[in-house]
C-alpha positions in Angstrom: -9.6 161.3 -68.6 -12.1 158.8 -69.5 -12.2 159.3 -72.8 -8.3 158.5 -72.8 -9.1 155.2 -70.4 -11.1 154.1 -74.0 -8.3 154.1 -76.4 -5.8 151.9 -77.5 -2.6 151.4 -75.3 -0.2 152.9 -77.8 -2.7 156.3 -78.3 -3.2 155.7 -74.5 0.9 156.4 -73.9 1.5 159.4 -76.6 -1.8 160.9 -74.8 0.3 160.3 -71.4 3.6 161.4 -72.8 2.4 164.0 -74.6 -0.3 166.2 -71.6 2.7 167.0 -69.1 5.0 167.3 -71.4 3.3 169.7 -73.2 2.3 171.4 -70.2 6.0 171.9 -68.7 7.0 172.9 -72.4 4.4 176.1 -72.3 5.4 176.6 -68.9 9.4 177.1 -69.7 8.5 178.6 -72.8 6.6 181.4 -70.7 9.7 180.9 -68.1 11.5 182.4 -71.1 9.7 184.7 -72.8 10.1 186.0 -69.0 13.6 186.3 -68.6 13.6 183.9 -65.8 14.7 180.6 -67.2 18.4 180.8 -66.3 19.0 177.2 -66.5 17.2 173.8 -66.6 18.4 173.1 -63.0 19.7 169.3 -63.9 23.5 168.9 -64.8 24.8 166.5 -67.3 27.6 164.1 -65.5 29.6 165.1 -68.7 30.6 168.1 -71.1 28.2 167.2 -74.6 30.6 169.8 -76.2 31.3 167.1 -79.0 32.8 170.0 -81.5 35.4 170.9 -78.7 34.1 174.6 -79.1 32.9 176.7 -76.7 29.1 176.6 -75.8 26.5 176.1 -73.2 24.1 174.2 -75.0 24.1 170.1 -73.5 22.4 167.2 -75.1 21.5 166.0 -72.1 19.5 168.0 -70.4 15.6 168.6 -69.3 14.9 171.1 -72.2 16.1 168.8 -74.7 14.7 165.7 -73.0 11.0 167.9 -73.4 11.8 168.8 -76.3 12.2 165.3 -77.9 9.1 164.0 -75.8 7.1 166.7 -77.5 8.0 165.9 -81.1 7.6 162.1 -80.4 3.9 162.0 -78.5 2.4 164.7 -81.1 4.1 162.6 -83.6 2.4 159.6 -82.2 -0.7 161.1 -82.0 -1.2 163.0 -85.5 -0.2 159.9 -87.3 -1.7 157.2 -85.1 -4.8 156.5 -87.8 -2.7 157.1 -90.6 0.5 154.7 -89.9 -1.2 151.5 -88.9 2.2 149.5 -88.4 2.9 150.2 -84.4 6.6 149.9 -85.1 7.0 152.2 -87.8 4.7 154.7 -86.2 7.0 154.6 -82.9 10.2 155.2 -85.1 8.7 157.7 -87.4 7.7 159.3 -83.6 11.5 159.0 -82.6 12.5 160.6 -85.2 10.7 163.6 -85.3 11.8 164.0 -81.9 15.0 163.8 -82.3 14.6 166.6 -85.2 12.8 168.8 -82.7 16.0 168.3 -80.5 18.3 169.1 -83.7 16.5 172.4 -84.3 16.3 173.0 -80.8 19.9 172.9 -81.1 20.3 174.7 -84.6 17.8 177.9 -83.1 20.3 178.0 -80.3 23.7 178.1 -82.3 21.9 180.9 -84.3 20.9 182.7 -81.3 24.8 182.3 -80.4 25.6 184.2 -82.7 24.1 187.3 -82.2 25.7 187.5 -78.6 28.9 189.9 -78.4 31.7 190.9 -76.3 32.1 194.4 -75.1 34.6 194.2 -72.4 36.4 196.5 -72.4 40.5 196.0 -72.7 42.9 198.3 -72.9 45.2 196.1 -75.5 42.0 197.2 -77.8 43.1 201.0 -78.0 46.4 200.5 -79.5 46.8 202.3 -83.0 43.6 204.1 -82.4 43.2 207.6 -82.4 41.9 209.6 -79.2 41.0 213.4 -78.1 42.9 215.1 -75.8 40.6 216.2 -73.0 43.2 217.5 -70.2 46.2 218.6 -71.3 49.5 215.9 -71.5 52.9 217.5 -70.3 56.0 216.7 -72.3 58.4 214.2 -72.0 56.5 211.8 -69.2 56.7 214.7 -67.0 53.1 214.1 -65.9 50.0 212.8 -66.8 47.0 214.3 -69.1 43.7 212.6 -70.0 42.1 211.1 -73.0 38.9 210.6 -74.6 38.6 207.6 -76.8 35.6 205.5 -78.2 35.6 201.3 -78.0 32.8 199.8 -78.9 30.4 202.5 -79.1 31.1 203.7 -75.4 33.8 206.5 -74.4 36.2 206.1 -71.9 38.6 208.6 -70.0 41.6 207.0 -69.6 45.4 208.6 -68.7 47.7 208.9 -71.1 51.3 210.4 -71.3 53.4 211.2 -74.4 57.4 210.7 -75.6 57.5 213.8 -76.9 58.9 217.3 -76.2 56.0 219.3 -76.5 53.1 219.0 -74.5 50.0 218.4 -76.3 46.8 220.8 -75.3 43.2 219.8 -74.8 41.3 219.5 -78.2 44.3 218.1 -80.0 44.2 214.6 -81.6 46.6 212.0 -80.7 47.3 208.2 -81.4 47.9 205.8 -78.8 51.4 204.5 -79.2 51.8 201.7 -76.6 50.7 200.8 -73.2 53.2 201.0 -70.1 52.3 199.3 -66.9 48.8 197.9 -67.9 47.5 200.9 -67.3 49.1 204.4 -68.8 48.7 205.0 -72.3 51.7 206.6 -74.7 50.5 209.1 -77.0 51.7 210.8 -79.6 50.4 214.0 -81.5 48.7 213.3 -85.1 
């Protein structure tokens, strides 16, 4: 630490900004390659949601606050003997961190993206076509079984039918409506 004791104040401070900082940035960047950064573990006092969508990512928050102290020190540092005006050295600094927060926040809305919802609803089965895998009575006289795929994954799910005939195992049927939130009308293709 000496030979930071020698410098100039201003190097001095992006030198003192820019060690810890960059030391808790490697540690939650390991945190995430880990899995084990759930959150930041400091709350905003308000929602940042300024788009009135619906996301998790705040403004204000530790990650974003390193993030912006990382672009501004390294900033500071890299153009220190280059930029010899102190105030336009400090707000070229701000500025870059506030771009590291932007594509922070740009990286994050693409990473958005790729998240999907596979819940599974019964509302999604509707006009979809299903095998038969234990035979359905006629006439809601009983209840059979169906096969049908949502979303890549199968699901065995009770089903009755309007019809006169019953309809045999192996047979394909669509799915007509839905009765009580959970029995499934069928009807023979």
């Amino acid at each position: 630490m000496e030979i930071i004791e020698n410098l100039d104040p201003l190097l001095k401070t992006f030198w003192y900004v820019a060690i810890p900082t960059t030391l808790v940035f490697t540690v939650q960047a390991i945190m995430t390659f880990l899995g084990v950064d759930a959150t930041d573990g400091l709350e905003a006092d308000f929602d940042s949601n300024l788009d009135g969508g619906d996301t998790t990512f705040q403004l204000f928050s530790l990650r974003n606050l390193i993030n912006f102290l990382l672009g501004f020190s390294w900033t500071g540092i890299s153009f220190y003997n280059t930029i010899s005006n102190p105030i336009v050295l400090i707000a070229i600094s701000v500025i870059v961190g506030c771009l590291f927060v932007f594509l922070f926040f740009i990286i994050i809305k693409q990473v958005q993206k790729l998240e999907e919802n596979n819940t599974f609803k019964l509302q999604n089965t509707l006009n979809k076509s299903a095998e038969v895998y234990l035979t359905i009575p006629e006439k809601k006289l009983g209840k059979g079984k169906i096969m049908i795929s949502i979303n890549g994954s199968f699901h065995e799910l009770e089903a009755m039918t309007e019809h006169h005939e019953k309809i045999i195992s192996g047979s394909t049927v669509k799915i007509i409506k839905i009765e009580n939130n959970n029995i499934i009308i069928v009807q023979p293709i």
